[in-house]
N, C-alpha and C positions, 0 to 999 in steps of 0.2 A: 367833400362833406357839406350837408347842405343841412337847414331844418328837418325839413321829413327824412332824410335819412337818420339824423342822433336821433332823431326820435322811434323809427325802427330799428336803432341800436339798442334805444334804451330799453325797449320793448322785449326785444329779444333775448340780452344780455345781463340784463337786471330784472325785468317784470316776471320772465318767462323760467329765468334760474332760480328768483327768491321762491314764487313758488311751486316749483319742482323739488327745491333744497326742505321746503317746509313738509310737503306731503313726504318726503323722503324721512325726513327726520323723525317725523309722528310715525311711519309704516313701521320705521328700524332705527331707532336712535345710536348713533354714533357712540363707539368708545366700549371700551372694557369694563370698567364702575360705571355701570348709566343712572344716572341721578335719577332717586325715585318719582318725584313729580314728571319726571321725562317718561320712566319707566309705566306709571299709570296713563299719563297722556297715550301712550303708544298700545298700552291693552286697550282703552278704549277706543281708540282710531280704530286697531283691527278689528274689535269685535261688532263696528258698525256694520249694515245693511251697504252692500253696494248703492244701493241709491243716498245713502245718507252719507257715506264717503263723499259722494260724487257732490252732494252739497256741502260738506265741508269744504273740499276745494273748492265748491266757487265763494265760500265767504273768504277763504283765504287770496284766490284774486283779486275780489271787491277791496278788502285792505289794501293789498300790494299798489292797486291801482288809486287808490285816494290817496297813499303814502305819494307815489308817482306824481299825480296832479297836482296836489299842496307843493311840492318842492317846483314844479315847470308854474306853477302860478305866482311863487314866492321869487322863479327866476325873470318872469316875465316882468310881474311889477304889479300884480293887479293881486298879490298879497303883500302885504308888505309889514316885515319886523324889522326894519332901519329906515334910517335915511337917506336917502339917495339911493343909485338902482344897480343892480348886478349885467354887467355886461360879458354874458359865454361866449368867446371866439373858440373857433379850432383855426388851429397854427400848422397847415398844411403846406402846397404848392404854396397855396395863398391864405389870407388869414378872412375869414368868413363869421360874420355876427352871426350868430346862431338864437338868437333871443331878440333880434330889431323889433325894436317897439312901433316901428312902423312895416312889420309885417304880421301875417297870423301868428298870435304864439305859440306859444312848445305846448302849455295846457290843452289849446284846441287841436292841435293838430294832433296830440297826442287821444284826446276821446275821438275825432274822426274815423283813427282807425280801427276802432270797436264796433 
């Protein structure tokens, strides 16, 4: 595991689930009693235009992806809500900084591959 691979993990596994889970949940909300604000949210979803669906998805990427950035910025260091800095290993064969501040960080790598 290397940087640009967590980061087409995170991509994948997190960016690309939250929202498929989101569009999923506005198409057909989960559950048996589906809470009425759920319930209105999901009439109006379906009874958009395909193309207006298709831009609600992508405001719901725009979120997912600035949610994603703020946290690889906040990990990298160049946001910063403490003092001192977060160091992400993965604890594999071998153990790999994955946030070196003396490499590109997870923020840039991660809008690269957009």
């Amino acid at each position: 595991m290397d940087t640009e691979l967590f980061v087409a993990a995170i991509r994948r596994y997190v960016r690309d689930a939250a929202v498929e889970d989101v569009i999923g949940k506005l198409k057909s909300p989960p559950g048996r009693r589906v809470l009425p604000d759920k319930k209105a949210k999901s009439d109006w979803f379906n009874g958009l235009s395909e193309a207006n669906a298709l831009h609600v998805q992508h405001v719901v990427e725009d979120a997912v992806d600035e949610a994603i950035f703020g946290l690889f910025a906040v990990l990298d260091g160049s946001r910063t809500i403490c003092e001192g800095r977060f160091d992400l290993t993965y604890a594999g064969a071998k153990q790999v900084l994955l946030n070196d501040p003396d490499k590109i960080g997870l923020n840039e790598v991660f809008n690269a591959a957009d």
